[in-house]
C-alpha positions as CSV (number, residue, x, y, z in Angstrom):
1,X,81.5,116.8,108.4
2,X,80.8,112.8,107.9
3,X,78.2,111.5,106.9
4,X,77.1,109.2,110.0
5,X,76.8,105.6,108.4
6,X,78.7,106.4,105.0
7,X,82.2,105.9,106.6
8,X,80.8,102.4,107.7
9,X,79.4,101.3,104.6
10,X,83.5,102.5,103.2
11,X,84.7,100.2,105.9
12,X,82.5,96.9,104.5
13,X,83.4,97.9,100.8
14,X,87.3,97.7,101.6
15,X,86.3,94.1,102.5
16,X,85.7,92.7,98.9
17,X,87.3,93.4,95.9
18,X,84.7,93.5,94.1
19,X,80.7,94.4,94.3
20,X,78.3,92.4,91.9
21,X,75.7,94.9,89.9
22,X,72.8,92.7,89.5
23,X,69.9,93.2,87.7
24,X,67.3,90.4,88.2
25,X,64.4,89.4,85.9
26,X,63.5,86.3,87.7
27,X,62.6,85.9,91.3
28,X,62.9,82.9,91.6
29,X,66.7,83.1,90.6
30,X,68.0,85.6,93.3
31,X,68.8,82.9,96.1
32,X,70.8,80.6,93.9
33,X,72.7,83.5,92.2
34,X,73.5,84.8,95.3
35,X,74.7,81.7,97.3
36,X,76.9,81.1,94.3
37,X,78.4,84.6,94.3
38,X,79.2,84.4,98.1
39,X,80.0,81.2,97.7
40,X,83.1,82.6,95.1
41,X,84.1,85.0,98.2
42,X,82.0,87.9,97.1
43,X,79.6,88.7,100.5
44,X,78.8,92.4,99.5
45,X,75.6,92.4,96.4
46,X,73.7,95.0,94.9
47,X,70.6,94.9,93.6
48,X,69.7,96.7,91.0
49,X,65.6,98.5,91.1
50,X,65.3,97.3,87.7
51,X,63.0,94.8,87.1
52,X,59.6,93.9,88.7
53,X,61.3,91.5,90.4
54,X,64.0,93.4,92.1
55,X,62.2,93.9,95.5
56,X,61.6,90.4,96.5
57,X,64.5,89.2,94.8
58,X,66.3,91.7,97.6
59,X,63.9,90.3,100.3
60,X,64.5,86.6,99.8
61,X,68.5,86.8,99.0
62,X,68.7,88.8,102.5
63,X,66.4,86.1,104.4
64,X,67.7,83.3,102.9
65,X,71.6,83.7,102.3
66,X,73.7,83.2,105.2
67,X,76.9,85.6,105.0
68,X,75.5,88.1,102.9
69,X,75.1,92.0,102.9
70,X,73.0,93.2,100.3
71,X,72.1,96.4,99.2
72,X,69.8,98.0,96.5
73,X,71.5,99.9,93.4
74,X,69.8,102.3,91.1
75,X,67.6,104.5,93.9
76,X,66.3,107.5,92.7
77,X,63.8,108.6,94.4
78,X,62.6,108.6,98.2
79,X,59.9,106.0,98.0
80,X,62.4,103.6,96.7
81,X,64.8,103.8,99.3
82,X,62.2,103.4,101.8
83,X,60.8,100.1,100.1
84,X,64.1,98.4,99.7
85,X,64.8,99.3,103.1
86,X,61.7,97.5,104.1
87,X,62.5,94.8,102.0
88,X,66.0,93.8,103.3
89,X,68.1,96.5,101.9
90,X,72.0,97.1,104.1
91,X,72.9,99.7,102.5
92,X,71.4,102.0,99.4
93,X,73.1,103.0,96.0
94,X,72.3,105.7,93.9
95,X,73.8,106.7,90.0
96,X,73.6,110.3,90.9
97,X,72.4,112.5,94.1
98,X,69.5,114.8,93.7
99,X,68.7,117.5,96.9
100,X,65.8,115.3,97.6
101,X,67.3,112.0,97.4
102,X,70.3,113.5,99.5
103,X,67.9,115.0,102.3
104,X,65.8,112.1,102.9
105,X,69.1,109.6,103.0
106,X,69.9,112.0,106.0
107,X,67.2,109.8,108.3
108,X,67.4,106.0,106.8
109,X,68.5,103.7,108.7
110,X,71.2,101.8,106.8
111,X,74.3,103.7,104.5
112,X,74.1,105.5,101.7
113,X,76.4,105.5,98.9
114,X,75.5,108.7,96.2
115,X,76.7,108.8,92.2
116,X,78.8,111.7,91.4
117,X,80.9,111.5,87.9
118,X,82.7,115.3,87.7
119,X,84.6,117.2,90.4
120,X,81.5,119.7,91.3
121,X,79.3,116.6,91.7
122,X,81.9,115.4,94.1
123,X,82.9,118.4,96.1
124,X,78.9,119.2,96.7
125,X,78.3,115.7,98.1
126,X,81.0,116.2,100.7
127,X,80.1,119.7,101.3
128,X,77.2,117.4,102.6
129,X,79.0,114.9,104.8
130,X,79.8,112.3,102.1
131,X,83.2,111.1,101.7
132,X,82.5,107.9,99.9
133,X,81.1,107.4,96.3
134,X,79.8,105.8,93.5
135,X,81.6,106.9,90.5
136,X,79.5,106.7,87.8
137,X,79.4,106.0,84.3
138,X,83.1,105.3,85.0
139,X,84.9,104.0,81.6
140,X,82.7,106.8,79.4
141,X,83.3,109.1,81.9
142,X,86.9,108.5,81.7
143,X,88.0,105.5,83.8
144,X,91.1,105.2,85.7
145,X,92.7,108.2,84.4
146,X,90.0,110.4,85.9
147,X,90.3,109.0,89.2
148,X,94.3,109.5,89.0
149,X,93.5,113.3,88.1
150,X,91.1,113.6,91.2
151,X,93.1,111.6,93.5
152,X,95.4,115.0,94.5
153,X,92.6,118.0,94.8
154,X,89.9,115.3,96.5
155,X,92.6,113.3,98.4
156,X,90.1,113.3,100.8
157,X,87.3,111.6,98.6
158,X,87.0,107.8,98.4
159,X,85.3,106.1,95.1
160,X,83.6,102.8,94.0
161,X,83.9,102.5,90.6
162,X,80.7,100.9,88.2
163,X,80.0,101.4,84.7
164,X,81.8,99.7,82.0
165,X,84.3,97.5,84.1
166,X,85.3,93.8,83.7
167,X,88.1,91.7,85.2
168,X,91.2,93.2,84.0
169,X,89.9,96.8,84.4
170,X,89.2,96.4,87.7
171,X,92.8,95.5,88.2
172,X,93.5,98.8,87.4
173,X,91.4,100.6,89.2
174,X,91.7,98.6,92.7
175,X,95.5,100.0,92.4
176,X,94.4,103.6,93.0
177,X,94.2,104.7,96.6
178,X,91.1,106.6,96.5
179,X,89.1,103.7,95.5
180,X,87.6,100.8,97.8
181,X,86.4,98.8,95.8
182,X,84.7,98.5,92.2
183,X,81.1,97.7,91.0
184,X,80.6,95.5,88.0
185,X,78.4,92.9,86.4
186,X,80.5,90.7,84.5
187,X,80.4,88.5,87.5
188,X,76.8,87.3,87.1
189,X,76.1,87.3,83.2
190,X,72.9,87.3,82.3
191,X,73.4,84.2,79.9
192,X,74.7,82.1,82.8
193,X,71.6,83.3,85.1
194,X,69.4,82.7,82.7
195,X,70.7,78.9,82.5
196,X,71.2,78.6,85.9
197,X,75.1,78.0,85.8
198,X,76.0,78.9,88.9
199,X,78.8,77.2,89.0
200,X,80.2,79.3,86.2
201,X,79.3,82.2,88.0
202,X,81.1,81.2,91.5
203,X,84.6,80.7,89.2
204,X,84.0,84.2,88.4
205,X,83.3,85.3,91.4
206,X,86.2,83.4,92.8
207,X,88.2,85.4,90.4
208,X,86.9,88.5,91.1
209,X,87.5,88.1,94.9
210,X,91.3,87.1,94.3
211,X,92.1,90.3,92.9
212,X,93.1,92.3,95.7
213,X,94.0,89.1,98.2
């Protein structure tokens, strides 16, 4: 069993290197830090449900950024994947899976990528048609060596990485064929947000987006 739009949302992922985690505090900083990130070569953002701001900073970066595809990160419950859906959301990321999260994801209309971080976490979200996930905390929960140890008994199991991961990690763990791509922050610090450098931030992205190309 597949999940029907999870294999898509593994087919976009496989497109970037890298996936920027944002978390932003400041609506009126979303546009600019986005055009700067896709402007590095990174097309693919998640927003994080965060901050008070995190809705219409979703709803303006996906009306007002050419080129973009952005999701929202950190979904939890039902009513939060319904309202970043209706604010702009392409796809929906969650640190875990819960049966009720799980269920409802069954009738959105845009992917869903669910958090598992041990093997029974894993093998129950394919049991329920996914085959593509967020692996989740990754460096605490053990990093690239975990994912080498699943790779053989869930060879059929494809992983995003977040949690812990900067530039040179994420070297690493785009090597591994069971991951598509990785999730991380370190693209968009908040000290360069908070100053507005975005041109600090588009080297980094450029970087980030070099790693696999």
């Amino acid at each position: 069993m597949q999940h029907k739009l999870n294999p898509r949302l593994a087919e976009e992922l496989r497109t970037v290197p890298v996936v920027p985690v944002l978390t932003i505090d400041s609506v009126e900083s979303a546009v600019p830090l986005a055009k700067a990130l896709v402007a590095g070569g990174l097309r693919i953002l998640e927003v994080t449900l965060r901050t008070e701001a995190s809705l219409e900073a979703l709803r303006r970066i996906s009306q007002e950024v050419r080129g973009v595809l952005v999701g929202a990160g950190t979904v939890r419950t039902p009513d939060q994947g319904h309202s970043a859906i209706a604010a702009g959301a392409r796809f929906l990321v969650s640190p875990g899976m819960t049966p009720r999260l799980v269920q409802t994801a069954d009738g959105w209309s845009v992917p869903f990528l669910p958090g598992a971080a041990t093997p029974s976490e894993a093998m129950a979200l394919v049991d329920l048609g996914y085959h593509v996930l967020k692996f989740f905390p990754a460096e605490p929960h053990g990093g690239v060596a975990t994912l080498k140890a699943l790779a053989a008994p869930l060879s059929d199991i494809k992983f995003c990485p977040t949690g812990g991961i900067d530039l040179e990690k994420a070297r690493k763990y785009l090597e591994l064929p069971n991951v598509v791509s990785v999730g991380g922050s370190w693209v968009a610090p908040a000290n360069a947000i908070k100053a507005g450098d975005w041109d600090r931030i588009t080297q980094l992205a450029r970087e980030a987006a070099a790693l696999r190309f």
